[in-house]
C-alpha positions as CSV (number, residue, x, y, z in Angstrom):
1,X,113.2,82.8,109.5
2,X,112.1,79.7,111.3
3,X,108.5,78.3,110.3
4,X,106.3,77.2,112.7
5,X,105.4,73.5,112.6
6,X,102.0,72.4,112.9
7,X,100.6,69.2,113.0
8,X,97.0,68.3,112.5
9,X,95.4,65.3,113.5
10,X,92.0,64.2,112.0
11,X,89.6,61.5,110.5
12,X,89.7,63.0,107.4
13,X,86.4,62.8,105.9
14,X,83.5,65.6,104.4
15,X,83.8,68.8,105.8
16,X,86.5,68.5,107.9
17,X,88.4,67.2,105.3
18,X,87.5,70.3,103.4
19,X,88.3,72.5,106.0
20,X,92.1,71.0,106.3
21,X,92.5,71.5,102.8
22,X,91.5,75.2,102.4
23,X,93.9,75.7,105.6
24,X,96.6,74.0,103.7
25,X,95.9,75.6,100.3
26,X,96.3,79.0,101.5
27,X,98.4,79.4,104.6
28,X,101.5,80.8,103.9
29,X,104.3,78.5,103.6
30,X,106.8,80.4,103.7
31,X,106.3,81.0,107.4
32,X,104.1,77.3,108.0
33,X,105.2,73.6,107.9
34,X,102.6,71.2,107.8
35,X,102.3,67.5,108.5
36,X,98.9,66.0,108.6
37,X,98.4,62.6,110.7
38,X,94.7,60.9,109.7
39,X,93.3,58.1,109.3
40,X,94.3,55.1,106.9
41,X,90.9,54.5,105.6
42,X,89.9,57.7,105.3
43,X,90.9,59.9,102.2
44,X,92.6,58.9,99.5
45,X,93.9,62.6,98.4
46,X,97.4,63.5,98.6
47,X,97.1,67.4,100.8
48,X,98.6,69.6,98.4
49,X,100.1,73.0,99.9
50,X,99.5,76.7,98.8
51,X,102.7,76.3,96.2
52,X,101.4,72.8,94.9
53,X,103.9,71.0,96.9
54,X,102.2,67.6,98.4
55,X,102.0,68.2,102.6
56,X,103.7,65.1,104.7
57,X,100.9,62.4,105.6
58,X,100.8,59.4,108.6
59,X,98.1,57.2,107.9
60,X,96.7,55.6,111.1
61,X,94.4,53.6,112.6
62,X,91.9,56.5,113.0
63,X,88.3,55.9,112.7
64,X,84.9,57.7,113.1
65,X,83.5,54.8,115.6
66,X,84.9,54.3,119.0
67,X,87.6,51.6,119.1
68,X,89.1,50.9,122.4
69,X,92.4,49.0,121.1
70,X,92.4,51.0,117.7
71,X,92.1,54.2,119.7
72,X,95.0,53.3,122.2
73,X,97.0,52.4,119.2
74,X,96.7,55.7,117.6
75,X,97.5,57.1,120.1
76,X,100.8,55.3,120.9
77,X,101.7,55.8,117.0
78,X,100.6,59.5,117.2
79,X,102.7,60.1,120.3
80,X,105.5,58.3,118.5
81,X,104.9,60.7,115.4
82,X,104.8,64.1,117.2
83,X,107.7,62.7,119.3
84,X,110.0,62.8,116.0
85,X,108.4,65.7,114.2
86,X,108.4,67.8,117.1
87,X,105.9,70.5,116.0
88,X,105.6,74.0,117.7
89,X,101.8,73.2,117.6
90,X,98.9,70.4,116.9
91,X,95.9,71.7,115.3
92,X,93.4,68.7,116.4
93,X,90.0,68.6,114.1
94,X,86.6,66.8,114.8
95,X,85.7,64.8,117.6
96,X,88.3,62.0,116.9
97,X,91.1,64.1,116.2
98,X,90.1,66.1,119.2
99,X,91.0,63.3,121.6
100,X,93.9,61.9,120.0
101,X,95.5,65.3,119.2
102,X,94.5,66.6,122.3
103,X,95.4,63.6,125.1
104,X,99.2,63.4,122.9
105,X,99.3,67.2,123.5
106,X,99.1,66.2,126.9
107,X,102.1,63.5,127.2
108,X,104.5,65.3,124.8
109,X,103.7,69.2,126.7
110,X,102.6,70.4,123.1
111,X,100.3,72.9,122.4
112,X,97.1,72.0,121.1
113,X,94.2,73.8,118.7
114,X,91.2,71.9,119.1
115,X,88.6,72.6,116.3
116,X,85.1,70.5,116.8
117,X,83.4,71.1,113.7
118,X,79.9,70.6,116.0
119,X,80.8,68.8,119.6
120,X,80.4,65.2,119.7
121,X,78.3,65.1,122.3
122,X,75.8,66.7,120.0
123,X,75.6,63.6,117.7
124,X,74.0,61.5,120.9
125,X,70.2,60.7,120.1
126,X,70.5,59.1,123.7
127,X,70.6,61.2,127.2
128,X,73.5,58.9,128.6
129,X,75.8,58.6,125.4
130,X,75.3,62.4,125.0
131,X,76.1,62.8,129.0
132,X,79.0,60.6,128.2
133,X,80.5,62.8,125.6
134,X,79.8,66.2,127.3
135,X,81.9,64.4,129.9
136,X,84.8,63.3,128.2
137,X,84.8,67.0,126.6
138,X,84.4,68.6,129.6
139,X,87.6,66.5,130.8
140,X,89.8,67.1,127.6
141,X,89.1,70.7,128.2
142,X,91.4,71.6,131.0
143,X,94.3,70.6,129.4
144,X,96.6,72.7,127.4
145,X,94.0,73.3,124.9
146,X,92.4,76.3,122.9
147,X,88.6,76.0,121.5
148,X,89.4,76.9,117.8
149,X,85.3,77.2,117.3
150,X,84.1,77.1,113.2
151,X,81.1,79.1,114.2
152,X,79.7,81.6,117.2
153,X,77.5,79.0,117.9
154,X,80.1,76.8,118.2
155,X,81.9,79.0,120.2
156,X,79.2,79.9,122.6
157,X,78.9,76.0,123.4
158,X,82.6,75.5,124.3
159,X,82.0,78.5,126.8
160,X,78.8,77.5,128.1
161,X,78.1,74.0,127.9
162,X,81.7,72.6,127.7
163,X,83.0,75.3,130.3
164,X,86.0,76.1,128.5
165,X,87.6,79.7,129.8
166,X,87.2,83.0,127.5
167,X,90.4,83.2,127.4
168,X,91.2,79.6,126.1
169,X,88.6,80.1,123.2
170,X,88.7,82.0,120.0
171,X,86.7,82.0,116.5
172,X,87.7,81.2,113.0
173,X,85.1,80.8,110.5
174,X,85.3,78.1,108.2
175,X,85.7,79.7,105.4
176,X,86.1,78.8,101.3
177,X,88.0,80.1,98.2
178,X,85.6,82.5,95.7
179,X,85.5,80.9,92.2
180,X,85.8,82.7,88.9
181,X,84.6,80.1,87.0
182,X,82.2,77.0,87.5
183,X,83.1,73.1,87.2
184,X,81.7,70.9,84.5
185,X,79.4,67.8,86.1
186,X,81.5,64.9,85.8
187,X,78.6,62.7,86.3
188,X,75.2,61.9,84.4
189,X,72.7,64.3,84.7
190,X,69.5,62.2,85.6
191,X,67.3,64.9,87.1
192,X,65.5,67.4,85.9
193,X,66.3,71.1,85.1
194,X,64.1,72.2,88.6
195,X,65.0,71.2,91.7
196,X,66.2,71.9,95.2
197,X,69.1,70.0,96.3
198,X,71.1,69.3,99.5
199,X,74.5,67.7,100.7
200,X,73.9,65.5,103.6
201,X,74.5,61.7,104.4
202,X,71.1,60.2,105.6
203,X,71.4,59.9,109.7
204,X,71.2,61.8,112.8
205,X,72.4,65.0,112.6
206,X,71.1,65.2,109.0
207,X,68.0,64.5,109.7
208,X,66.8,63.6,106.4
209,X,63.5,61.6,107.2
210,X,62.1,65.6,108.1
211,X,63.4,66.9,104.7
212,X,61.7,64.2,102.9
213,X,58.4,65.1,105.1
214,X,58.7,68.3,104.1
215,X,59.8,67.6,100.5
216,X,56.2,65.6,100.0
217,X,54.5,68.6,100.9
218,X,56.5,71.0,98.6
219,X,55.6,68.2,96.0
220,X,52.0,68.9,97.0
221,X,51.4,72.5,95.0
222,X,54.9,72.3,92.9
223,X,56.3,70.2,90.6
224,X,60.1,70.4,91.6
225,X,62.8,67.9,92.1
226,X,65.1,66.9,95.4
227,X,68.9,66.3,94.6
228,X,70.2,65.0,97.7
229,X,74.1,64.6,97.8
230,X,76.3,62.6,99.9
231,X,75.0,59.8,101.3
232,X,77.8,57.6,100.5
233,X,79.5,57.9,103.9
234,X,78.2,57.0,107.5
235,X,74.8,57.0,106.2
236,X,73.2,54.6,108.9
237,X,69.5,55.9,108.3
238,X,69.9,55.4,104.4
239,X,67.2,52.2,103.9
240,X,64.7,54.2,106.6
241,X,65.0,57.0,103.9
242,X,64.8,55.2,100.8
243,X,61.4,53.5,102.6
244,X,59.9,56.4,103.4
245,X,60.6,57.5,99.7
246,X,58.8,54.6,98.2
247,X,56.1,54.8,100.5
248,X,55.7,58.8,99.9
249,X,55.6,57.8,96.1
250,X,58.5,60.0,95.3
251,X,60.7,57.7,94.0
252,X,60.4,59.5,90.7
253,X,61.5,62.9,92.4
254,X,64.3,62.4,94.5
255,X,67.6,61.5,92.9
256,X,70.4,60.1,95.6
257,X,73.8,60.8,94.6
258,X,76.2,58.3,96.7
259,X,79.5,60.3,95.9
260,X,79.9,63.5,94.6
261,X,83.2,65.6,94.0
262,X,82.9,68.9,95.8
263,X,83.3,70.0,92.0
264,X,79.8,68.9,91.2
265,X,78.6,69.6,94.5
266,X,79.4,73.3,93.5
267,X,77.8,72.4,89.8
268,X,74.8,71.3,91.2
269,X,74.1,73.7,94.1
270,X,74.8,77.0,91.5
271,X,72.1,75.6,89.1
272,X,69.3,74.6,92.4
273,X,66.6,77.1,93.0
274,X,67.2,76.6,96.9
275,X,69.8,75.0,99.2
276,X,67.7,73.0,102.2
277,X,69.3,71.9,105.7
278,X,66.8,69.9,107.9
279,X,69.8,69.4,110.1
280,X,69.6,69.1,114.1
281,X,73.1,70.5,114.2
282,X,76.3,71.5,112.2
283,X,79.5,73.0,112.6
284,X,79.4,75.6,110.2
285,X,78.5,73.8,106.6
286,X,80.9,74.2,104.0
287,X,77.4,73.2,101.0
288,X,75.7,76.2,103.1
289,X,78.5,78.5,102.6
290,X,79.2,77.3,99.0
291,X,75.3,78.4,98.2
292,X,76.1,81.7,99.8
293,X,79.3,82.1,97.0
294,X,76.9,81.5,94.2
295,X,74.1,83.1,95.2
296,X,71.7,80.2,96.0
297,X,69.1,81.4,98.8
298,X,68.4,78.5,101.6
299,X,65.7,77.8,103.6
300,X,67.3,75.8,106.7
301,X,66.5,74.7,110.4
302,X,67.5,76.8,113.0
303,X,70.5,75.1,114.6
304,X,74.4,75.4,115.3
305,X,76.1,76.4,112.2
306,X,72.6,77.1,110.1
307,X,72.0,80.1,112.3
308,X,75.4,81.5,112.1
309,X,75.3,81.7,108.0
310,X,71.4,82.5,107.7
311,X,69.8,85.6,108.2
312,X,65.8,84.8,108.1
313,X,64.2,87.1,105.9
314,X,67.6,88.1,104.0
315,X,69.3,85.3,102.3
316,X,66.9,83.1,103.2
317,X,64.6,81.3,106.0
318,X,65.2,80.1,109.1
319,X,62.8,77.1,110.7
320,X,62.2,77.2,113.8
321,X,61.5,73.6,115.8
322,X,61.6,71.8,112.2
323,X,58.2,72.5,111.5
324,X,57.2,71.0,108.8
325,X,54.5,73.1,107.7
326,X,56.3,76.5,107.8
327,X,59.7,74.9,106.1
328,X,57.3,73.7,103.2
329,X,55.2,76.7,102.9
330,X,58.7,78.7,102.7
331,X,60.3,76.7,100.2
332,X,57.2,77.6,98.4
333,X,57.2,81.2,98.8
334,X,60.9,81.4,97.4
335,X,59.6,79.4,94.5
336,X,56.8,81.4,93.7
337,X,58.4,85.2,94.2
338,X,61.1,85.5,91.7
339,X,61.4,89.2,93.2
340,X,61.7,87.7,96.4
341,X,64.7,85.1,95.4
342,X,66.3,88.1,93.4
343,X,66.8,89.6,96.8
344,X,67.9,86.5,99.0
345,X,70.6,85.6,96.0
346,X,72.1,89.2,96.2
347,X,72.3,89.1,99.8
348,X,73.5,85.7,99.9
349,X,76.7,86.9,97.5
350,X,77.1,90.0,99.8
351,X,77.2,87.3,103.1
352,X,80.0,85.1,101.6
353,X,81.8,88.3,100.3
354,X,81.8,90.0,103.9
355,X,82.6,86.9,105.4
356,X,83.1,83.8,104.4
357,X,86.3,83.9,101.5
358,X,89.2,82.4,103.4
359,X,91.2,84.2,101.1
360,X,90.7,87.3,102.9
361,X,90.9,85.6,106.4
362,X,93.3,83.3,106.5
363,X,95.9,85.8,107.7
364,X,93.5,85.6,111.2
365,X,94.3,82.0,111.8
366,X,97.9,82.5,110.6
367,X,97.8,84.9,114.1
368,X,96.0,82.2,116.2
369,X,98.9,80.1,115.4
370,X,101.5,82.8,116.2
371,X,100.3,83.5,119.4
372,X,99.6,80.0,120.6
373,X,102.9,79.4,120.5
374,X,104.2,82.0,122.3
């Protein structure tokens, strides 16, 4: 039987790095190829398929920032690349990969999967880049495209602010493997046994300068500690946040991991009391979905992605306008109701279960694939 060849074009970094590598650790290859084109500077991983084997890389010149002569170039090489390997299908992930993948589609009459992992358009804290970006998605989406969404929210943007057709969109959930046993930290330990804990670089979409806000008022009636993971990469607001640390006087309770393995991410998160998300927008978070798999309840702002994975009042809270106040007084609830977290944690197991194990789903993007070919 012929395979299908897809190839998948991204900036391989955090989630949607994690998201390519679930896809290529469980589709199966005996009716998928895969070749993965990302960029140079990105990860240094080898992508290992569902029999061990190590997936064909091209390492580019693709970057997270807009590049005008980088851009053009990866595009040339990309075209060059797809040109050779002539796959039955691109699979284009994030806002980068979505252009690239998505304008070489275009030149070489290949069918392209476009997966956003949250619309770039939504990273704009300005009205004119943001207008910018709608544009340019709004553009790229009457080509020869299909909205792969990662969420329903997701998915409800492509249809209603991007103006994709129904018929040109569908949903896959990102989705992770179940674990039978737990990772040993590979780092030093240097925070206490109670604490809440998050995975999020210190910018934008993060929003980390509310967290903090509401982490000093948590601090107020409980004596708990903040682990906050991941702000090694693209963390432009990192000094604004260590400032507001110092001058909050919780220098003592917040411990800033720069790089963490997703192994002790999952180490981490299975011993916190809660999982927090201040964030102004996600795709669908792989750290929320890991806190669902071990049972972690979260308390998160109610945004794309957040909303998809959080039911308020089951396996946790949703916050409503980032109120500072109610996200505080919640966290403290949890804290303070051991009946209460008994409940979210069951519930949050159940969630992942019913949902979110790519083990049991990946047979419905095996079918997306199928089809788009045809």
């Amino acid at each position: 039987m012929t395979k299908i060849k897809i190839a998948h074009i991204l900036h391989s970094v955090g989630g949607v790095d994690i998201s390519l590598r679930l896809i290529l650790q469980n589709i199966n290859v005996s009716k998928f190829e895969n070749i993965v084109i990302h960029g140079k500077n990105d990860t240094k991983e080898i992508f290992i398929d569902s029999n061990s084997n190590v997936v064909n890389e091209f390492k580019l010149s693709i970057s997270r920032e807009i590049s005008i002569i980088e851009d053009f170039n990866a595009i040339l090489k990309t075209y060059l690349i797809v040109k050779k390997e002539k796959p039955d299908l691109i699979h284009a992930h994030s806002a980068k990969g979505g252009v690239i993948g998505r304008v070489v589609g275009l030149l070489t009459s290949t069918k392209v999967i476009y997966t956003p992992q949250a619309f770039s358009y939504l990273s704009a804290s300005n009205k004119l880049k943001r207008a910018l970006y709608l544009f340019i998605e709004k553009t790229l989406a009457k080509g020869n495209t299909l909205l792969l969404a990662s969420s329903p929210s997701e998915m409800n943007r492509g249809l209603i602010e991007v103006g994709y057709h129904s018929n040109k969109v569908k949903l896959f959930n990102n989705a992770i493997e179940p674990i039978s046993e737990l990772p040993e930290l590979s780092i030093e330990k240097s925070w206490p046994n109670n604490y809440i804990c998050t995975v999020g670089r210190p910018c934008y979409q993060k929003n980390i300068t509310e967290m903090i806000n509401v982490f000093y008022e948590v601090r107020k009636k409980e004596d708990i500690h903040l682990v906050l993971m991941g702000v090694g990469h693209h963390s432009d607001q990192l000094e604004i946040v260590k400032k507001q640390i110092s001058d909050l006087k919780l220098i003592n309770h917040v411990t800033l991991l720069n790089w963490t393995s997703r192994s002790d991410v999952l180490n981490i998160i299975s011993k916190s009391r809660i999982y927090i998300s201040t964030a102004r927008y996600e795709g669908l978070p792989y750290s929320i979905i890991e806190s669902l798999l071990l049972g972690i309840p979260c308390v998160v702002s109610n945004c794309d992605g957040n909303r998809d994975l959080i039911r308020d009042n089951y396996n946790g809270y949703i916050i409503n306008d980032n109120n500072t106040v109610d996200f505080s007084s919640k966290i403290i609830k949890i804290l303070n109701d051991n009946i209460l977290h008994f409940k979210f944690s069951e519930n949050a197991k159940l969630t992942f279960g019913r949902y979110y194990n790519i083990i049991e789903t990946i047979s419905e993007l095996e079918l997306i694939y199928k089809e788009s070919i045809k």
